[in-house]
C-alpha positions in Angstrom: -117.5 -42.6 28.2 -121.3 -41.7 28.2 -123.2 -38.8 26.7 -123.4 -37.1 30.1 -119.3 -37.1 30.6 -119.0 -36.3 26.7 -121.0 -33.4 27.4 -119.5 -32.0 30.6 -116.1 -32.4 28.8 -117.5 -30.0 26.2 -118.7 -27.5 28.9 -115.2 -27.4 30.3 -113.8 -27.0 26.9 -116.3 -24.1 26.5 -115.4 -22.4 30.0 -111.7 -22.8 29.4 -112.8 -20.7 26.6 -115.4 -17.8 27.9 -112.4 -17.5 30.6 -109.7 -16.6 28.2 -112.1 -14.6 26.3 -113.0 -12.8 29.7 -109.0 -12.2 30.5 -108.6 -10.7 27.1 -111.6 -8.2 27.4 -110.5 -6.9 31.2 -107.6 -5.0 29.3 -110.2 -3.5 26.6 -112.8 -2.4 28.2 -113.5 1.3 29.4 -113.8 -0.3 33.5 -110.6 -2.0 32.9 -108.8 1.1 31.4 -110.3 3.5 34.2 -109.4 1.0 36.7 -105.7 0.7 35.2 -105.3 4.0 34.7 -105.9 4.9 38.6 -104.0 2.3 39.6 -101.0 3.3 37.1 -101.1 7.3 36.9 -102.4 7.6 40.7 -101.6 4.8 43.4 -98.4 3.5 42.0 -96.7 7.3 42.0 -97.9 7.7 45.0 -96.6 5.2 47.0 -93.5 5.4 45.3 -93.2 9.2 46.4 -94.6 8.5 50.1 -92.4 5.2 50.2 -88.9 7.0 49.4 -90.2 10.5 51.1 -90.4 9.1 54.7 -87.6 6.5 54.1 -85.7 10.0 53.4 -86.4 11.8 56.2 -86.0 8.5 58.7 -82.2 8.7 57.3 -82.0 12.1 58.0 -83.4 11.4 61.3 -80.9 8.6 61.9 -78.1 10.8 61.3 -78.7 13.4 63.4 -79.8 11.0 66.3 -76.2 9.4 65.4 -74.2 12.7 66.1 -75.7 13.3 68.9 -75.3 10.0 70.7 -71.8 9.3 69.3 -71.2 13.1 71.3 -72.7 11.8 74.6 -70.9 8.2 73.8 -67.6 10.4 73.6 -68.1 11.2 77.3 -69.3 7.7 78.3 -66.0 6.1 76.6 -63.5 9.0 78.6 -65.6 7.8 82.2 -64.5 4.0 81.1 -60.8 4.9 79.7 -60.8 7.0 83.3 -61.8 4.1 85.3 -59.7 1.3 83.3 -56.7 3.7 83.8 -57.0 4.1 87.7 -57.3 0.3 88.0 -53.9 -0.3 85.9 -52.4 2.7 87.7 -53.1 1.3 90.9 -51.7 -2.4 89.6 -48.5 -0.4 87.9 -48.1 1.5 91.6 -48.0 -2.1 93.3 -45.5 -3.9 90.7 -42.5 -0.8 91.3 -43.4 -0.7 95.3 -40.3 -1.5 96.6 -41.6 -2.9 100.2 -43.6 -5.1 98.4 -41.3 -6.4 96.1 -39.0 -7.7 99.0 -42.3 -9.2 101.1 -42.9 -11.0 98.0 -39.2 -12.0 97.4 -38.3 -12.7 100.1 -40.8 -13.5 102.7 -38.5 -15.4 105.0 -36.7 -12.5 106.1 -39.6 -10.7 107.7 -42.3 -12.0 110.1 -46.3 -12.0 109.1 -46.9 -9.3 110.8 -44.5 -7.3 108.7 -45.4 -8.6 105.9 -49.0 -8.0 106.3 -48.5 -4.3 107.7 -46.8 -3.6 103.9 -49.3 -4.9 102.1 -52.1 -3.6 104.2 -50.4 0.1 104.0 -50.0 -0.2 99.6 -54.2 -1.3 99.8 -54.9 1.6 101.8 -52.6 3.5 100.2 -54.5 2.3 96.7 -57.7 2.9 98.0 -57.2 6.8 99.0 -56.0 7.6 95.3 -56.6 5.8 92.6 -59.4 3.5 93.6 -61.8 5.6 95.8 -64.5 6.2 93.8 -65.9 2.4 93.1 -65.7 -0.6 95.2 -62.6 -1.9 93.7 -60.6 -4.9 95.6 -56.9 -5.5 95.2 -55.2 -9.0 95.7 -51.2 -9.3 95.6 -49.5 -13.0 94.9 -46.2 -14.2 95.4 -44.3 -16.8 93.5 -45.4 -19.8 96.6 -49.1 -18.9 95.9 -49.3 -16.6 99.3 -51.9 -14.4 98.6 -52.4 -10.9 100.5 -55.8 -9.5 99.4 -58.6 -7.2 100.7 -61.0 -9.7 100.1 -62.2 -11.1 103.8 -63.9 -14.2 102.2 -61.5 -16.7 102.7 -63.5 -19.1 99.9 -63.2 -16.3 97.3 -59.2 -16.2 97.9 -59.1 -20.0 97.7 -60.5 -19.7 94.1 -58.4 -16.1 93.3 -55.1 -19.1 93.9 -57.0 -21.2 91.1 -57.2 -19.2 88.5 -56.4 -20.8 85.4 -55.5 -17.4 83.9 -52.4 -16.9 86.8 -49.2 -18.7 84.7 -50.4 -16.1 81.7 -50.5 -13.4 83.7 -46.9 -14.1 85.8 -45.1 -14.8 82.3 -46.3 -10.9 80.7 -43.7 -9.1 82.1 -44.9 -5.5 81.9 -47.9 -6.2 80.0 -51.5 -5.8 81.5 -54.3 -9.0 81.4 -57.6 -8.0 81.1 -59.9 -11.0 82.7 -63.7 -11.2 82.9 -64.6 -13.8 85.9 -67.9 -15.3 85.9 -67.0 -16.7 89.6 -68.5 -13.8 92.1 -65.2 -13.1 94.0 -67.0 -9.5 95.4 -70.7 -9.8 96.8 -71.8 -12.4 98.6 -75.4 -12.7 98.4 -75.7 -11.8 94.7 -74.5 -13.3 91.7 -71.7 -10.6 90.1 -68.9 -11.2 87.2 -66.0 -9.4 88.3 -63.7 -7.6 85.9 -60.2 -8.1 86.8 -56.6 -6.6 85.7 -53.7 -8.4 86.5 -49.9 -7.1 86.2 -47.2 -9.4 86.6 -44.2 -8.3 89.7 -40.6 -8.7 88.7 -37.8 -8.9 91.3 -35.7 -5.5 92.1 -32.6 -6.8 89.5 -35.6 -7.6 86.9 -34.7 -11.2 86.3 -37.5 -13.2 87.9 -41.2 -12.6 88.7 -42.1 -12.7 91.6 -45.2 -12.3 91.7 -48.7 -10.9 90.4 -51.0 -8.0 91.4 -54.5 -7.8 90.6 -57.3 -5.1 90.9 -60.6 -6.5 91.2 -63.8 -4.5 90.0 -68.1 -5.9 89.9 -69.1 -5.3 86.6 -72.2 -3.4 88.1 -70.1 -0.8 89.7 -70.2 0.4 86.0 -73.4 0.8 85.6 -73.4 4.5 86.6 -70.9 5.2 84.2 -72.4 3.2 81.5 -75.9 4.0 81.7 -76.2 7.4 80.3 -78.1 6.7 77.3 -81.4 5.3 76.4 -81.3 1.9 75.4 -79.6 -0.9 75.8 -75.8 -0.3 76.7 -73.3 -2.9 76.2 -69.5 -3.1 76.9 -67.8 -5.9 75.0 -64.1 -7.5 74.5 -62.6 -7.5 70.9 -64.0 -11.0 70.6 -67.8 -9.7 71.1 -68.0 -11.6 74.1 -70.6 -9.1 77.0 -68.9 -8.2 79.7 -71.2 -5.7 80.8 -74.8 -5.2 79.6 -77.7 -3.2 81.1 -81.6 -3.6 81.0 -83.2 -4.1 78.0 -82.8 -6.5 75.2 -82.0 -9.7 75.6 -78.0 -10.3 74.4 -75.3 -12.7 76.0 -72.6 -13.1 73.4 -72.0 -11.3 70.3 -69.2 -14.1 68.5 -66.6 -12.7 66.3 -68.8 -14.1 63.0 -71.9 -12.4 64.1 -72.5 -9.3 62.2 -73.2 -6.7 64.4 -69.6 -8.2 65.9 -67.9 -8.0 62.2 -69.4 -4.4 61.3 -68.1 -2.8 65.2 -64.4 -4.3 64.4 -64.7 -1.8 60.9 -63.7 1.2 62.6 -63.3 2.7 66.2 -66.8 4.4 66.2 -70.0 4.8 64.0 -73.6 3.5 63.7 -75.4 1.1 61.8 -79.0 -0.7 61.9 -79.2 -4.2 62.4 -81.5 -7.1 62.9 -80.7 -8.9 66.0 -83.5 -12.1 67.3 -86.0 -11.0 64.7 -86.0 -7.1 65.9 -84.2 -4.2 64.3 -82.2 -1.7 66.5 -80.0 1.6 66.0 -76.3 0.2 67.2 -74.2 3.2 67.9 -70.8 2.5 69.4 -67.2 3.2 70.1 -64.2 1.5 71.0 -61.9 2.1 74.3 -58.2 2.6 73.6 -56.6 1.1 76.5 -57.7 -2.5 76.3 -59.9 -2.1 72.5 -63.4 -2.9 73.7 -66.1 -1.8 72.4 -69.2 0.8 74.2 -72.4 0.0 72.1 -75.9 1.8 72.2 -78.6 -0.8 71.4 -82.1 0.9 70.7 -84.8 -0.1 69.4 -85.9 1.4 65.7 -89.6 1.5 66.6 -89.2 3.1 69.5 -87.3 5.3 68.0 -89.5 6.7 65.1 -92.7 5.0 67.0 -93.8 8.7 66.8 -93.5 9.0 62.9 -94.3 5.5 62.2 -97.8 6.6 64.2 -97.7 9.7 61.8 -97.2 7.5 58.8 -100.7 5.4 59.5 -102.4 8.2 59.9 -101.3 10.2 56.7 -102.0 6.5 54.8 -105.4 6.5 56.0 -106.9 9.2 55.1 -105.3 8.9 51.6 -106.5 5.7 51.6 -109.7 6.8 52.0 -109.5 8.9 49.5 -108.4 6.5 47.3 -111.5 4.1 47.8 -114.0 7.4 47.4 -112.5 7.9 44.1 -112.8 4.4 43.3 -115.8 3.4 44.2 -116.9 6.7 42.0 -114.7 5.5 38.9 -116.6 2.1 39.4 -119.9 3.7 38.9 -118.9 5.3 36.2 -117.7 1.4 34.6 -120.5 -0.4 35.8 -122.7 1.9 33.8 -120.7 1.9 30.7 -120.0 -2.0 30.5 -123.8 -2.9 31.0 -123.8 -4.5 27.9 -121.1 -6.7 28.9 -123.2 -7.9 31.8 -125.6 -8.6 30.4 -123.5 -10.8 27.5 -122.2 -12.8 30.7 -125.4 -13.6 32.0 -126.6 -15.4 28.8 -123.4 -17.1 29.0 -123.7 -18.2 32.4 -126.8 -20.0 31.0 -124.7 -21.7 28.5 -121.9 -22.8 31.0 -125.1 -24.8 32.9 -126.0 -26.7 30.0 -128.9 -24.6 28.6 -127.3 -24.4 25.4 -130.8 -23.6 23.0 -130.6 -19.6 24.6 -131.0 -18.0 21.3 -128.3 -16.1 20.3 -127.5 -12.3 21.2 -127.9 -9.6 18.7 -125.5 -8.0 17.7 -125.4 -4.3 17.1 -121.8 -1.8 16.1 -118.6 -3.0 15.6 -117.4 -1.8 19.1 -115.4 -4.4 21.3 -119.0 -5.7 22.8 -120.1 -6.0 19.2 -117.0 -8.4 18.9 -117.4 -10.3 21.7 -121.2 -11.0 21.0 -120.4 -12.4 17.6 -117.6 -14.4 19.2 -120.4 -15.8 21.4 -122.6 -16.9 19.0 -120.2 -18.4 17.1 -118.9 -20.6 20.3 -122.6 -21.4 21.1 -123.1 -22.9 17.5 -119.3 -24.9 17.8 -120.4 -26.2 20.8 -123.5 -27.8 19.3 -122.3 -29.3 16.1 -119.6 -31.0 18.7 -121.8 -32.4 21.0 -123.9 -33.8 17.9 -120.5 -35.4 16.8 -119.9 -36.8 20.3 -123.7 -38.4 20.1 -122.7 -40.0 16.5 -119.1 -41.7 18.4 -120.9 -42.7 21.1 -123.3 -44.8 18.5 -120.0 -45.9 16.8 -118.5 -47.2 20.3 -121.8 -48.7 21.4 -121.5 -50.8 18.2 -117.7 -51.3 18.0 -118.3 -52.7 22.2 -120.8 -54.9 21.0 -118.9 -56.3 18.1 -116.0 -57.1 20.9 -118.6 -59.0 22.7 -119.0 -61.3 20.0 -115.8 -61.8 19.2 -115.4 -63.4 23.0 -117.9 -65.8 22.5 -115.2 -68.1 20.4 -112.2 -67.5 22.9 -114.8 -69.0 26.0 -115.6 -71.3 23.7 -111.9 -72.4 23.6 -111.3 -72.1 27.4 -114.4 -74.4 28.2 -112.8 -76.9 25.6 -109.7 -76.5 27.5 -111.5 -77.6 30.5 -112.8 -80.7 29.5 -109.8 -81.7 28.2 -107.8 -80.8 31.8 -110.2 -83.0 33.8 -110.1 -85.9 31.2 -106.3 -86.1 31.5 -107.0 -86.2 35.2 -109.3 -89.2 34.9 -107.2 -90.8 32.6 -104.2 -90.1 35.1 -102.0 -87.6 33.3 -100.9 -85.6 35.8 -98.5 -83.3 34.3 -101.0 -82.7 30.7 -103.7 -82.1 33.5 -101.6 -79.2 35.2 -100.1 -77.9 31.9 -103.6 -77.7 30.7 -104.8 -76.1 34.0 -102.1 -73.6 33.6 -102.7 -72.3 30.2 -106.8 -72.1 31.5 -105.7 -70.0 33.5 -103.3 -67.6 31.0 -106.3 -67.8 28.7 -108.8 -66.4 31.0 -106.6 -63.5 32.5 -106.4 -63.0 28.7 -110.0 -62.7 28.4 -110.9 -61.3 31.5 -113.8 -59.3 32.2 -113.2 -56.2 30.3 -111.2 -54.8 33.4 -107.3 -53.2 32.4 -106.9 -52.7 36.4 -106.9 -55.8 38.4 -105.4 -56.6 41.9 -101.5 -57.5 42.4 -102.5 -61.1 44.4 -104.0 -61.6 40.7 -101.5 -60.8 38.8 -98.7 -62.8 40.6 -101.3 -66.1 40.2 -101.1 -65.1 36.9 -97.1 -65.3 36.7 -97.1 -68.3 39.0 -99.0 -69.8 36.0 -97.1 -68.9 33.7 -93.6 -69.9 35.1 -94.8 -73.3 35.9 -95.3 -74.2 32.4 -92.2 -72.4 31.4 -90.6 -75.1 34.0 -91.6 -78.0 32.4 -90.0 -76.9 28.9 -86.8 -75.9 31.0 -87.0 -79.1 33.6 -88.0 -77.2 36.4 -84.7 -75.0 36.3 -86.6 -71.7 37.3 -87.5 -70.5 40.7 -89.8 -67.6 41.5 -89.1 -66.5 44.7 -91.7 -63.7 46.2 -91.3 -61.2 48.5 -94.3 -58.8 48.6 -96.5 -58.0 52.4 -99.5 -59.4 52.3 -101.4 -55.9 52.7 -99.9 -54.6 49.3 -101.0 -57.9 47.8 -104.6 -56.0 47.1 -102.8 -53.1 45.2 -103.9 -52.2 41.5 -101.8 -53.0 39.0 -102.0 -52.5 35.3 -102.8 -56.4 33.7 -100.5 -58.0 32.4 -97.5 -55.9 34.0 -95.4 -58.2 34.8 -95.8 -60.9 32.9 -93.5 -59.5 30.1 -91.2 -58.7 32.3 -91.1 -62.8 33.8 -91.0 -63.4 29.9 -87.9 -61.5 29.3 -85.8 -63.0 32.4 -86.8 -66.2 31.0 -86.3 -65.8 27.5 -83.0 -63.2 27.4 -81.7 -63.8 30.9 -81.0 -67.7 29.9 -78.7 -66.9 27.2 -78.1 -69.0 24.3 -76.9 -72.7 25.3 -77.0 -71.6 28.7 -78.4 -74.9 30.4 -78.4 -73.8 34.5 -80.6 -72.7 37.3 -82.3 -69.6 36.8 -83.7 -67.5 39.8 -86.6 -64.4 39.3 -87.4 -62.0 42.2 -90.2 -60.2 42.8 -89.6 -57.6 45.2 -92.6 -55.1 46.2 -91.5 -52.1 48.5 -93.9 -49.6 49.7 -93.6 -45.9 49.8 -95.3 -43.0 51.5 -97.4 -42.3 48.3 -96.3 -45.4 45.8 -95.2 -48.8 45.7 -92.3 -49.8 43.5 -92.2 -53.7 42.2 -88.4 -55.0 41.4 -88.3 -57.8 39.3 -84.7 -59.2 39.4 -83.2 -62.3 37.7 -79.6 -63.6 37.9 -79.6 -63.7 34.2 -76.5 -62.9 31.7 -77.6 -59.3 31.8 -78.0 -56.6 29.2 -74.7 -55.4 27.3 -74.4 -51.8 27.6 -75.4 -50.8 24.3 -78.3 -52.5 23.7 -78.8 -51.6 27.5 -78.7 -47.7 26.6 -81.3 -48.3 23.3 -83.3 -49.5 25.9 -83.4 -46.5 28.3 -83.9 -44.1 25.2 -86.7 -46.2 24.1 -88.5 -45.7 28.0 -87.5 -42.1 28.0 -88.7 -41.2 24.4 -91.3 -43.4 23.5 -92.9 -40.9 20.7 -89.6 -42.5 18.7 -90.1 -45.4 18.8 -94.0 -46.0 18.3 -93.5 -46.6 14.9 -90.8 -49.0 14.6 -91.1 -52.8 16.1 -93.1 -52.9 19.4 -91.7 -54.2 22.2 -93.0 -55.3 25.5 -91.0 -53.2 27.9 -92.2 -50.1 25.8 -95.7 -51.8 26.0 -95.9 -51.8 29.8 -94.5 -48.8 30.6 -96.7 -46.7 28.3 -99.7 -48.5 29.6 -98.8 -47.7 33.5 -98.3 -44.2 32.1 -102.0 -44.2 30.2 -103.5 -45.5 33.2 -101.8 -43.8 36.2 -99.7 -40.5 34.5 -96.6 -39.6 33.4 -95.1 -39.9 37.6 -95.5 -43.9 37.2 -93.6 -46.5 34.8 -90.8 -48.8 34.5 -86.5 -48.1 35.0 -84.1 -51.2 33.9 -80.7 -51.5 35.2 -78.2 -54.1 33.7 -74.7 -55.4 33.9 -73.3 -57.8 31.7 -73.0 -61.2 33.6 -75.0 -59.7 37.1 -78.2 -60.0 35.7 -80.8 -57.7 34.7 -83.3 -55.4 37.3 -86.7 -53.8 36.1 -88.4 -51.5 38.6 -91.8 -50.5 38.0 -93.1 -47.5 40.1 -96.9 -47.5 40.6 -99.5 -45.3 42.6 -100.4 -47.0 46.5 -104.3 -47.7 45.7 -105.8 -49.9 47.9 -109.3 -51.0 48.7 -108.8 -50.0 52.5 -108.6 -46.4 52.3 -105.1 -46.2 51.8 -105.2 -44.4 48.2 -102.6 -41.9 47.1 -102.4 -40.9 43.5 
């Protein structure tokens, strides 16, 4: 740490200051209490008021625009019950015909031409009273799968014998089906659901069915009847599914968990507002007796108050306007009053860039600017006495640093001795002394090191390599460190010495007492997105699980345990903690007999770029 960093960390102490200082005096000054006092007796009320005012006549609004559509919805929903009731008339006139019945029971006895002629004369007869004001189409099907029908598409009767729907239909004995079709059984050059309602035939004793009528109907021959309202109209089935929808919005299913769905099956008739695909719309509806669909009004909220919504801009700004008049005057009113406090900030700012001999401020009253002056030049004279101590340290380290470079001279000392011992057992042919020798050089010098905590992993492991290998030739070359790290994360940082306590404890605690066997260490190094975590792994006895629990306290606590007797897990995590923050340490797992696994989570920092802290 230099002067120049000791004296910007005193500058940042001193803004952290000035800016709390500053905070405190925007709530005492006359600017600040004008400035709160518009904002508290003036725009606050008044948005409240214009907020709930419009929001109150927009319900008002809604309601009436709700009576008046449910009134022409009223008419729309007698049109559909009017045509829904012609087209199960005209299937209930078919199913008691008496003609027809026997063509249909008994088609043997009469000749196609008969047979035809009947049911020719009950379609005509169907289309001159009930079904003469749509294109409706009626098809009649005896128990064989005949089928006598006004369709003339012979293709479209081929698929009316396929229904999948028919068996339900024939088993309702006097019940009526509603079906929605997708297939287009009536035009032929358009694409057209048909609506469809089918009645099941029973034989003149009652006994048997004999057969099914059904009364065909496009869906866009209600179009007229639907599309009497602005909007989107939709007709629906009790399960929400569309059978009929005009121009408009986009809608093709409404499921029964949806909630415009859910709040139509609440009652018969009403209106609500809903969100639907991000826009809001005015949903008025009511429901059709005979079969229990719905008729629902879709329409868009904007479009409906787009007029008062237009009305509402305009009213907010010109009051906005006159807000920002007023202001701007109540500022000029401040500024003038608060000069003082200007100019305070400007000697101040002069401070904050390092010009710390500005004399100091005069200070006249006992106002709130005579308060914050003295508080001024009382900071301004702190801040010098501190930076004079920080000068006085700095002299203290510069000695203390060159007192630690002395005391290395003795350690080289030993580690060139070292040397020269190492190659004279190699001369002399001593192998093994040569390589323990060698070994230990090589401890002692990552010991001594350059003054650096931070050093590369590839380091680090050379380091353990060392240190295992003479740990083998107490133990007879009974341990094995296997290593599994990518050769790119080999150049990560690493705290010094990280691991080697960790070897040191597999070694030492993993072996047991009078346990005399092969001992295997891992050292696993996986990489995250924005860490790396290192897993060394032994096959040891493992850690019983209350010693194992001391342990975890120890790494979660470690303000409990400085005092007591160090130890080396507790070393290296807090020095991964000093070095990289709280984020990064060490976790050790355990089981009694499974061995013992230490994970230490480090930030990815790599000479190529590839840094995340």
């Amino acid at each position: 740490m230099n002067k120049t960093a000791a004296a910007s960390g005193i500058m940042e102490v001193y803004r952290a200051m000035t800016e709390r200082i500053s905070r405190k005096i925007r709530f005492r000054t006359v600017q600040s209490k004008i400035f709160t006092l518009v904002f508290v007796c003036l725009i606050i009320p008044f948005g409240i008021t214009f907020y709930y005012s419009f929001n109150s006549l927009k319900e008002i609004i809604t309601d009436k625009i709700g009576t008046s559509v449910q009134e022409s919805l009223h008419l729309t929903q007698s049109n559909m019950e009017e045509v829904l009731g012609q087209m199960m008339s005209a299937a209930m006139l078919v199913s008691i015909d008496q003609p027809v019945a026997r063509v249909l029971e008994s088609p043997g006895e009469m000749s196609q031409y008969e047979r035809l002629k009947i049911t020719d004369d009950m379609i005509f007869k169907l289309n001159s009273t009930y079904l003469y004001k749509m294109r409706f189409y009626t098809a009649i099907m005896d128990a064989q799968g005949q089928l006598y029908s006004s369709l003339e598409n012979q293709a479209k009767k081929e698929i009316i014998q396929n229904f999948a729907w028919l068996p339900e239909a024939k088993a309702a004995n006097n019940q009526f089906l509603w079906v929605y079709e997708e297939s287009n059984l009536i035009s032929a050059n358009k694409k057209e659901p048909t609506l469809i309602v089918a009645k099941s035939i029973s034989s003149a004793d009652g006994r048997r069915n004999i057969g099914v009528v059904m009364i065909f109907l496009g869906v866009n021959e209600l179009g007229p009847t639907l599309n009497t309202l602005d909007g989107t109209m939709v007709l629906s089935d009790a399960n929400g599914k569309v059978l009929y929808r005009s121009k408009g919005m986009q809608l093709s299913n409404l499921s029964s968990d949806e909630p415009v769905t859910r709040r139509m099956a609440d009652s018969s008739q009403g209106q609500f507002i809903e969100d639907i695909d991000g826009q809001r719309y005015i949903v008025n509806y009511r429901t059709i007796a005979l079969t229990g669909w719905k008729i629902a009004q879709f329409r868009p909220y904007e479009a409906v108050f787009k007029e008062m919504v237009d009305l509402q801009k305009v009213y907010l700004y010109v009051i906005g306007g006159i807000l920002i008049v007023f202001i701007l005057i109540a500022g000029t009113i401040a500024y003038g009053v608060t000069r003082s406090l200007r100019l305070l900030r400007l000697k101040m700012v002069k401070v904050d860039k390092g010009n710390l001999h500005a004399a100091a401020v005069a200070v006249r009253g006992t106002d709130e600017i005579a308060e914050l002056m003295s508080t001024y030049n009382g900071m301004l004279e702190q801040i010098k006495e501190l930076i004079q101590n920080v000068k006085e340290e700095q002299k203290q380290k510069e000695h203390l640093r060159f007192k630690m470079l002395q005391a290395q001279i003795n350690p080289h000392f030993l580690l060139n001795t070292l040397n020269n011992i190492k190659w004279m057992a190699y001369m002399r042919r001593d192998q093994e002394v040569g390589d323990m020798i060698s070994h230990m050089a090589v401890m002692m010098e990552a010991s001594i090191g350059r003054g650096e905590d931070v050093i590369a992993l590839r380091q680090e492991i050379e380091y353990i390599q060392s240190y295992v290998t003479l740990q083998n030739i107490r133990w007879n070359g009974q341990i094995e460190l296997r290593t599994d790290i990518p050769d790119r994360l080999l150049a990560c940082a690493i705290v010094k010495f990280t691991l080697q306590p960790l070897v040191e404890n597999s070694i030492i605690h993993g072996r047991g007492q009078g346990r005399n066997e092969a001992q295997t260490i891992d050292i696993v190094c996986e990489e995250e997105q924005d860490h790396v975590t290192l897993i060394v792994r032994d096959n040891g006895t493992g850690v019983p699980d209350n010693k194992l629990r001391v342990i975890k306290e120890t790494l979660a606590e470690p303000q409990l345990y400085r005092n007591r007797e160090r130890v080396g897990l507790l070393n290296v995590h807090e020095r991964i903690k000093l070095h990289f923050g709280d984020a990064f340490g060490i976790a050790v797992n355990s089981a009694v007999g499974e061995g013992t696994a230490v994970t230490v989570t480090l930030p990815k920092l790599l000479p190529d770029g590839g840094t995340h802290v």
